[in-house]
MIZARO-579286 format. One line per 8 residues: number of its first residue (from 1); their letters; for each residue x, y, z of N, C-alpha, C, O. Coordinates in Angstrom, 3 decimals. Example, Ala and Ser with C-alpha at 12.3 -4.5 7.8 and 13.67 -1.06 7.14 Angstrom:
// residues 2
1	as	13.190 -5.690 7.800 12.300 -4.500 7.800 13.200 -3.300 7.800 14.236 -3.319 8.465; 12.850 -2.250 7.080 13.670 -1.060 7.140 12.900 0.030 7.870 13.409 1.138 8.039
This chain:
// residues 136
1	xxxxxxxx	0.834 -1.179 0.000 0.000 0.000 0.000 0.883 1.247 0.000 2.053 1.242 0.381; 0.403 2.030 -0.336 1.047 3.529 -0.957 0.765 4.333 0.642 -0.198 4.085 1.367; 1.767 5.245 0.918 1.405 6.147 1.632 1.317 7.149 0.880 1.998 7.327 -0.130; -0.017 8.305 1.562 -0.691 9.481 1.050 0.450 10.653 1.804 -0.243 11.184 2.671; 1.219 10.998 1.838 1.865 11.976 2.528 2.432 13.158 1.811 3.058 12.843 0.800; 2.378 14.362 2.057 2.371 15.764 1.153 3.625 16.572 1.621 3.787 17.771 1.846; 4.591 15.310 1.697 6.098 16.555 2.016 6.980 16.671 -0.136 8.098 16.310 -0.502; 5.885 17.273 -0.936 5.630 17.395 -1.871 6.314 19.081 -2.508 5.231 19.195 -3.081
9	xxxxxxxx	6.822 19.957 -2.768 7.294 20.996 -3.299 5.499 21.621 -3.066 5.602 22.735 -2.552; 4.501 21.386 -3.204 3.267 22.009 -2.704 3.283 22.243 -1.467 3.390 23.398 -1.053; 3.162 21.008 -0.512 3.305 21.680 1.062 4.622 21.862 1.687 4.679 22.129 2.888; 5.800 21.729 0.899 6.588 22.546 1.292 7.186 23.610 1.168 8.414 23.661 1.240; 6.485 24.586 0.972 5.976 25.485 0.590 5.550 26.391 1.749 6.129 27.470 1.882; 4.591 26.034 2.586 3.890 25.998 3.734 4.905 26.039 4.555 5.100 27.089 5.167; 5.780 24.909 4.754 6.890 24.759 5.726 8.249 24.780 5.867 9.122 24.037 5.420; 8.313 26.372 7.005 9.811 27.015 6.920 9.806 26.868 8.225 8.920 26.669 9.057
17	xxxxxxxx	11.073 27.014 8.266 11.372 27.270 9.945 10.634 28.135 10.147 9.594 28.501 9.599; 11.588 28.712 11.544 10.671 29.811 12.323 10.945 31.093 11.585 10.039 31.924 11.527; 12.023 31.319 11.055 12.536 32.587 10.126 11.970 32.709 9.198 12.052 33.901 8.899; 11.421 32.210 8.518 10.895 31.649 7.130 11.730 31.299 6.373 11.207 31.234 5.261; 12.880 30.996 6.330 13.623 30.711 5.223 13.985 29.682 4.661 13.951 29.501 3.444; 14.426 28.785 5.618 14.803 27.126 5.033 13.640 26.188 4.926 13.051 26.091 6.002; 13.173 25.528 4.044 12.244 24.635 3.957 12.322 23.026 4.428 12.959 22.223 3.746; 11.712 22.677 5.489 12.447 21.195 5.557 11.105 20.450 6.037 9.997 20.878 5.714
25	xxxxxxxx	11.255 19.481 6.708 9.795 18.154 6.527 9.264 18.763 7.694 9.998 19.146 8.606; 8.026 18.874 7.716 6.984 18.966 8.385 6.886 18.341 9.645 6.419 18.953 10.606; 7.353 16.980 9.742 7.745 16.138 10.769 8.821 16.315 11.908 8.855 15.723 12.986; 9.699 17.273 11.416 11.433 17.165 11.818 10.787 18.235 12.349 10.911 18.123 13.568; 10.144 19.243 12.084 9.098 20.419 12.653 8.474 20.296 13.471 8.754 21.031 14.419; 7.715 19.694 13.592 6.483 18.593 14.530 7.589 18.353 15.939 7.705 18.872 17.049; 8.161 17.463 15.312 9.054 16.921 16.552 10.041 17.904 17.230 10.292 17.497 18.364; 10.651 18.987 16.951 11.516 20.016 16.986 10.696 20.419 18.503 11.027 20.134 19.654
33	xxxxxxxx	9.628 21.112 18.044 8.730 21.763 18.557 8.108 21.192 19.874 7.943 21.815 20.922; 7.789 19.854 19.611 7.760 18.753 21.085 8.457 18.752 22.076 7.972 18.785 23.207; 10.039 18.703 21.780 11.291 18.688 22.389 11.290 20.235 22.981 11.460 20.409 24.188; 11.141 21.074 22.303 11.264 22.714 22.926 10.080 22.925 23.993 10.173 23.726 24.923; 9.293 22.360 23.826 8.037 22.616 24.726 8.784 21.446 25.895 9.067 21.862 27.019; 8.970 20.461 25.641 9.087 19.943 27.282 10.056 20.129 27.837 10.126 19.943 29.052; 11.223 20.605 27.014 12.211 21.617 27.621 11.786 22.604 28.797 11.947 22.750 30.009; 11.036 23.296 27.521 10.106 24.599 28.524 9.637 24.621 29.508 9.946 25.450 30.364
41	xxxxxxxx	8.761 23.718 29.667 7.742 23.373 30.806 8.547 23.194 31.876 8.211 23.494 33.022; 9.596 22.720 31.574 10.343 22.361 32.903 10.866 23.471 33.722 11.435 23.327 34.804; 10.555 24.950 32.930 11.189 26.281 33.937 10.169 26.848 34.640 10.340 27.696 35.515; 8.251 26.059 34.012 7.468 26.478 34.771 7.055 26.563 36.030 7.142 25.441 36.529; 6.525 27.576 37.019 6.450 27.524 38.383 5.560 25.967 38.872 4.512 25.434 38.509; 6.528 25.674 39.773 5.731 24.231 40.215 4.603 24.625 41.341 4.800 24.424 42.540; 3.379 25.217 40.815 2.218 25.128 41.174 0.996 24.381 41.208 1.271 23.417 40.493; -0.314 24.216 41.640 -1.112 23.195 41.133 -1.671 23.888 39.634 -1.532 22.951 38.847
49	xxxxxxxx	-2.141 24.873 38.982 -2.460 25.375 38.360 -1.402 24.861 37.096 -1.991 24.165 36.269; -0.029 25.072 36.827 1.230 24.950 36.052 1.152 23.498 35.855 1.306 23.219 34.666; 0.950 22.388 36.673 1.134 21.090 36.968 -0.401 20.786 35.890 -0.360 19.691 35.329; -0.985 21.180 35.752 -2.298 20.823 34.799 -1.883 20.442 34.050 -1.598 19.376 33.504; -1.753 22.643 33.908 -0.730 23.031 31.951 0.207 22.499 31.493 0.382 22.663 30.285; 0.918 21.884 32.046 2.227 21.139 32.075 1.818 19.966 31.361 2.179 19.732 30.207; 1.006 19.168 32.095 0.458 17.479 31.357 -0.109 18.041 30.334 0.223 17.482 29.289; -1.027 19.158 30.150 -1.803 19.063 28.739 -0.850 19.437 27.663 -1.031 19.298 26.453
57	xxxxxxxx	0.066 19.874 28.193 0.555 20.543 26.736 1.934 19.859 26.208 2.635 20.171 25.245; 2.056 19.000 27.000 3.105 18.079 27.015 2.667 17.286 25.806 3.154 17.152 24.683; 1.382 16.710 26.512 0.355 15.885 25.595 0.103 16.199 24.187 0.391 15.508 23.210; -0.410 17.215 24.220 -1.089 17.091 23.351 0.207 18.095 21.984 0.145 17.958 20.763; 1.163 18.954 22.704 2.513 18.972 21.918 3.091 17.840 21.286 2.761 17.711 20.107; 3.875 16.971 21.753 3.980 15.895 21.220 2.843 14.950 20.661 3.318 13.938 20.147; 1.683 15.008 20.634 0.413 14.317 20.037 0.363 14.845 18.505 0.017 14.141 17.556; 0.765 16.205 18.422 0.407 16.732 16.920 1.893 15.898 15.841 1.672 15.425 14.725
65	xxxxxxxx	3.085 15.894 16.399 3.837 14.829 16.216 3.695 13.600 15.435 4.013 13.372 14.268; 3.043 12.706 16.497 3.081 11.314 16.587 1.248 11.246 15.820 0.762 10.119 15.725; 0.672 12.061 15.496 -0.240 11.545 14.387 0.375 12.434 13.000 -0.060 12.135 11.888; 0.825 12.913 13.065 1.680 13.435 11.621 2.391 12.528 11.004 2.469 12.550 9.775; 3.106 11.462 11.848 4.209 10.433 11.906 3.113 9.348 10.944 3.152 8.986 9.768; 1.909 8.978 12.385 0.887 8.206 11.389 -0.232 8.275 10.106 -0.939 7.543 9.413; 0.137 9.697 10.305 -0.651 10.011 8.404 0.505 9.673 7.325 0.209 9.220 6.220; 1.975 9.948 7.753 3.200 9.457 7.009 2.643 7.944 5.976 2.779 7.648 4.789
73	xxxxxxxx	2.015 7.300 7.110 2.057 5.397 6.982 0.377 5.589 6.785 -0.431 5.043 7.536; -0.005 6.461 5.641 -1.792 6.671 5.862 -2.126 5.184 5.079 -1.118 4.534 4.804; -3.380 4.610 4.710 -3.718 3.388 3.046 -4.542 3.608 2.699 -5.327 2.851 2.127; -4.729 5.378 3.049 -5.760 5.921 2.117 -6.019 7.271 1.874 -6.427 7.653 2.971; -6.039 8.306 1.063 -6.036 9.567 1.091 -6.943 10.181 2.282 -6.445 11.123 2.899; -8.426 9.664 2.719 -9.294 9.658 3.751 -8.500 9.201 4.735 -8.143 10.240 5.290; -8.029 8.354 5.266 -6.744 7.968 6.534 -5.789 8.801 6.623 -5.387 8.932 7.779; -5.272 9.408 5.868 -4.445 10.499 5.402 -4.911 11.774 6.156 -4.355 12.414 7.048
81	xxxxxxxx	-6.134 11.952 5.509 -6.941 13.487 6.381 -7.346 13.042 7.753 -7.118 13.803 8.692; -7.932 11.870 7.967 -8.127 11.698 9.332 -7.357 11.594 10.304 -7.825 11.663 11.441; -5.845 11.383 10.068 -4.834 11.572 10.788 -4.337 12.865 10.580 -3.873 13.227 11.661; -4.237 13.499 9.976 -3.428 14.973 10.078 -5.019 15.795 10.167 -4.822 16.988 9.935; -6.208 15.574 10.376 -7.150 16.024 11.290 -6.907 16.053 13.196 -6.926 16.902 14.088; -6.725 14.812 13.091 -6.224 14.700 14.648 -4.909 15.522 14.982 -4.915 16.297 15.938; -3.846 15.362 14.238 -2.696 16.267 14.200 -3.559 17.691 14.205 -3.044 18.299 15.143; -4.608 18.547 13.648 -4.860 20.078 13.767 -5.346 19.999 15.124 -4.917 20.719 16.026
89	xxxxxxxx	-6.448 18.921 15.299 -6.971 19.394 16.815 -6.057 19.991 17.818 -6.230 21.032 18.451; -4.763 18.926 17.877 -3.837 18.682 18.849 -2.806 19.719 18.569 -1.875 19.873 19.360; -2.918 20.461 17.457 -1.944 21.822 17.248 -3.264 23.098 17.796 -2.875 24.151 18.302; -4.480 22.877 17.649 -5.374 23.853 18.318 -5.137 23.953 20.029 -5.076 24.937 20.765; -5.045 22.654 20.281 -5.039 22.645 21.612 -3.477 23.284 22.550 -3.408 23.971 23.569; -2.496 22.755 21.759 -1.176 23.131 22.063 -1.052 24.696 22.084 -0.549 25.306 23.028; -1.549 25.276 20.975 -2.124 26.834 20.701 -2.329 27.617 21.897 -1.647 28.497 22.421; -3.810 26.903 22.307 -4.617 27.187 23.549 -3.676 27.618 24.437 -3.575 28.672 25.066
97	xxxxxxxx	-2.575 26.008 24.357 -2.165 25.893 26.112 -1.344 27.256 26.405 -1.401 27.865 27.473; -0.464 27.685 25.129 0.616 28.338 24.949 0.802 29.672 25.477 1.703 30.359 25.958; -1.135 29.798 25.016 -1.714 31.353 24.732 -2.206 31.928 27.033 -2.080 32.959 27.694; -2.556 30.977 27.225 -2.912 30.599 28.386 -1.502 30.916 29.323 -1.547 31.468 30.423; -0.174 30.423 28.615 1.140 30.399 29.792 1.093 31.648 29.447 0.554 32.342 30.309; 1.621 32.494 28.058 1.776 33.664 27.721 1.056 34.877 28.764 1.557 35.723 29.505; -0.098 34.578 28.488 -0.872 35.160 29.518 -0.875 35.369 31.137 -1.124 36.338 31.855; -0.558 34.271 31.337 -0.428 34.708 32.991 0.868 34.491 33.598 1.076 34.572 34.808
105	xxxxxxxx	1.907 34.156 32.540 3.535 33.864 33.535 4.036 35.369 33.138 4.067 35.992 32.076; 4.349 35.613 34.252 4.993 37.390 34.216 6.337 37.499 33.241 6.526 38.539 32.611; 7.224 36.427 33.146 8.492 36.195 32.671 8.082 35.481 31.198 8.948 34.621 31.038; 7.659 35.464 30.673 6.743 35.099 29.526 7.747 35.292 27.977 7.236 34.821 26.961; 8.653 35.738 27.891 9.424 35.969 26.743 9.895 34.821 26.046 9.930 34.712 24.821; 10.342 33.763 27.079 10.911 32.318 26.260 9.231 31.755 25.605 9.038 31.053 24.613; 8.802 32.000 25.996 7.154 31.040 25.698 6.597 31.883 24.616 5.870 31.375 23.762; 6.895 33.151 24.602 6.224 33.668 22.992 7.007 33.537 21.870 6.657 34.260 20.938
113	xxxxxxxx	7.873 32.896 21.697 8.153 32.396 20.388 7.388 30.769 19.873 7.007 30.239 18.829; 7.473 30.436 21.364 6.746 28.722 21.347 5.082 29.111 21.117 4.513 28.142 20.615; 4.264 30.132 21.324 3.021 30.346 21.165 3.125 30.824 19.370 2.394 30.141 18.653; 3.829 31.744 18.758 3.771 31.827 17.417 4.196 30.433 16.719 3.569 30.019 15.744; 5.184 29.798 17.210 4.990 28.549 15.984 4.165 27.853 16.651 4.345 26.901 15.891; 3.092 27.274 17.700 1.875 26.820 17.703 1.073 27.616 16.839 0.125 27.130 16.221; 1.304 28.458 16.785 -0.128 29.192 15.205 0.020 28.740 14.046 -0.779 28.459 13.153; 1.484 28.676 14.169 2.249 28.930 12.799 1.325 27.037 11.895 0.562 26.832 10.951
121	xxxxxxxx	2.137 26.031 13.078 1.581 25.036 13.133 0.332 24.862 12.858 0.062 24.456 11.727; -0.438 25.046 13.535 -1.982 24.929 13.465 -2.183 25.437 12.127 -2.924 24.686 11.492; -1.804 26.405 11.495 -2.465 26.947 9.941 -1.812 26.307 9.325 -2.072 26.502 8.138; -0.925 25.479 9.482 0.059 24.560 8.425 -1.042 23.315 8.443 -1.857 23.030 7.566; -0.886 22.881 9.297 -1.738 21.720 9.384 -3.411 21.706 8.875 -3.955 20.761 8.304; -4.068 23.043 9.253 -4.897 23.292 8.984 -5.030 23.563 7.056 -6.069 23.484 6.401; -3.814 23.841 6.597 -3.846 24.298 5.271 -4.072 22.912 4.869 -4.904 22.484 4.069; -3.214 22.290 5.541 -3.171 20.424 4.825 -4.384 19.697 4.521 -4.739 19.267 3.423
129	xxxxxxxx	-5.044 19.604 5.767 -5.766 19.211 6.259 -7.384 19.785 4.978 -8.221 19.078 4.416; -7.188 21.303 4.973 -7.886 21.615 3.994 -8.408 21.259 2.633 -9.466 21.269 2.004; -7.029 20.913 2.476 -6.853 20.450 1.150 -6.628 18.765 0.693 -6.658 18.156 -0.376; -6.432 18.463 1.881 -7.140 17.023 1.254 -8.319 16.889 1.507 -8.851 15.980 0.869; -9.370 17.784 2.628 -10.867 17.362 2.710 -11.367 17.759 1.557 -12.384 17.139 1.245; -11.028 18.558 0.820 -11.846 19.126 -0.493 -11.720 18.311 -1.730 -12.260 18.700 -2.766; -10.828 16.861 -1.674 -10.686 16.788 -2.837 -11.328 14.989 -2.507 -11.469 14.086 -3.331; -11.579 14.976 -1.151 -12.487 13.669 -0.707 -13.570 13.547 -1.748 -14.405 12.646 -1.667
């Protein structure tokens, strides 16, 4: 069986680093971004409130990842969108969490670069995601 996967001169296109300049896999992105977040988390204040944010975004950071990984291995253009569907939720949610630390940690400067590529993410994925539901 064929995998459906769009690291194609079309969606890469979509995907630059954080500078915009170098173009590289979507995945190596995905995962980059996992690793920087649980880096992160680890300078957060150990509160009960932080200790939530911490598991969710751990989660669901590395979650947008590891279903990107499994739309890679899709056996069907529909398996394809339904996995890099689950990959947008889980870049919406990572979004959320980001927008949420930004917001209430006073020292907040390392975490707003990690809240713009959660956007950045989410409309990448979301572009993807777009464009294979339309052609279902």
């Amino acid at each position: 069986m064929a995998a459906y996967y769009l690291e194609t001169e079309e969606c890469m296109s979509l995907v630059k680093d954080s500078g915009g300049e170098t173009p590289y896999a979507l995945a190596d992105r995905l995962f980059s971004f996992a690793v920087k977040i649980i880096k992160q988390v680890r300078t957060l204040p150990k509160s009960k409130e932080y200790s939530v944010i911490t598991y969710q975004i751990v989660k669901s950071s590395s979650s947008m990842g590891a279903n990107y990984e499994e739309a890679q291995a899709a056996v069907s253009r529909a398996d394809f969108g339904n996995k890099v569907g689950y990959s947008l939720k889980e870049a919406r949610e990572t979004h959320y969490w980001t927008r949420i630390i930004v917001a209430t940690l006073d020292n907040n400067a390392d975490w707003i670069p990690l809240e713009n590529e959660a956007g950045q993410l989410k409309n990448i994925l979301g572009s993807i995601y777009s464009k294979v539901s339309k052609k279902r």
